[in-house]
C-alpha angles and dihedrals in degrees: 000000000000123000101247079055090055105049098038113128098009090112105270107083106096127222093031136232095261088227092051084060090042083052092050098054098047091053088055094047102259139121135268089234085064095047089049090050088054090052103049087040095063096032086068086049100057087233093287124142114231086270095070083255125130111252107244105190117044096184093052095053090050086049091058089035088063093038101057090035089058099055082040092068089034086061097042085053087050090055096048092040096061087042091054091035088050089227109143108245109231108206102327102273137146113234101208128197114283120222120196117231133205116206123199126212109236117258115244122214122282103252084052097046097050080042087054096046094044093051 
């Protein structure tokens, strides 16, 4: 076997096979449409980042494609959502779930700390 054979569809061969990327997507529970869209994107693109580099990673840059394509459409929802809802939009933004954090000083060691609380 011989080592083209061997890295094929692990994310460095640019341009891609156009049914590694199919494969991609579906694993990660998209469509083949969007698959398609990637491909012809950066195919116009001569698979070149915004900066004029060649893209070195395929499977990163989905990654990022469906991201961003995710929150994209959440955000879309959103949007439908308050002008169905009748609620006034502010600036556009998405107002996301808040978690409260606790944060722990960190513990000195024991001579300093029986220094500290002597002092």
């Amino acid at each position: 076997m011989n080592s083209a054979n061997q890295t094929s569809g692990r994310g460095c061969d640019i341009p891609p096979d156009p049914s590694h990327v199919d494969i991609y997507f579906l694993q990660c529970k998209k469509s083949r449409e969007a698959a398609s869209e990637f491909y012809r994107h950066y195919s116009r693109r001569y698979w070149r980042a915004a900066t004029g580099k060649v893209i070195q990673d395929w499977k990163r840059l989905a990654w990022q494609w469906i991201w961003n394509r995710s929150i994209w459409q959440a955000a879309k929802a959103e949007k439908a959502g308050n002008a169905l809802a009748g609620t006034p939009e502010q600036d556009g933004t998405i107002e996301l779930d808040t978690i409260e954090v606790s944060i722990v000083p960190k513990m000195e060691s024991g001579n300093q700390l029986h220094e500290t609380m002597a002092a």
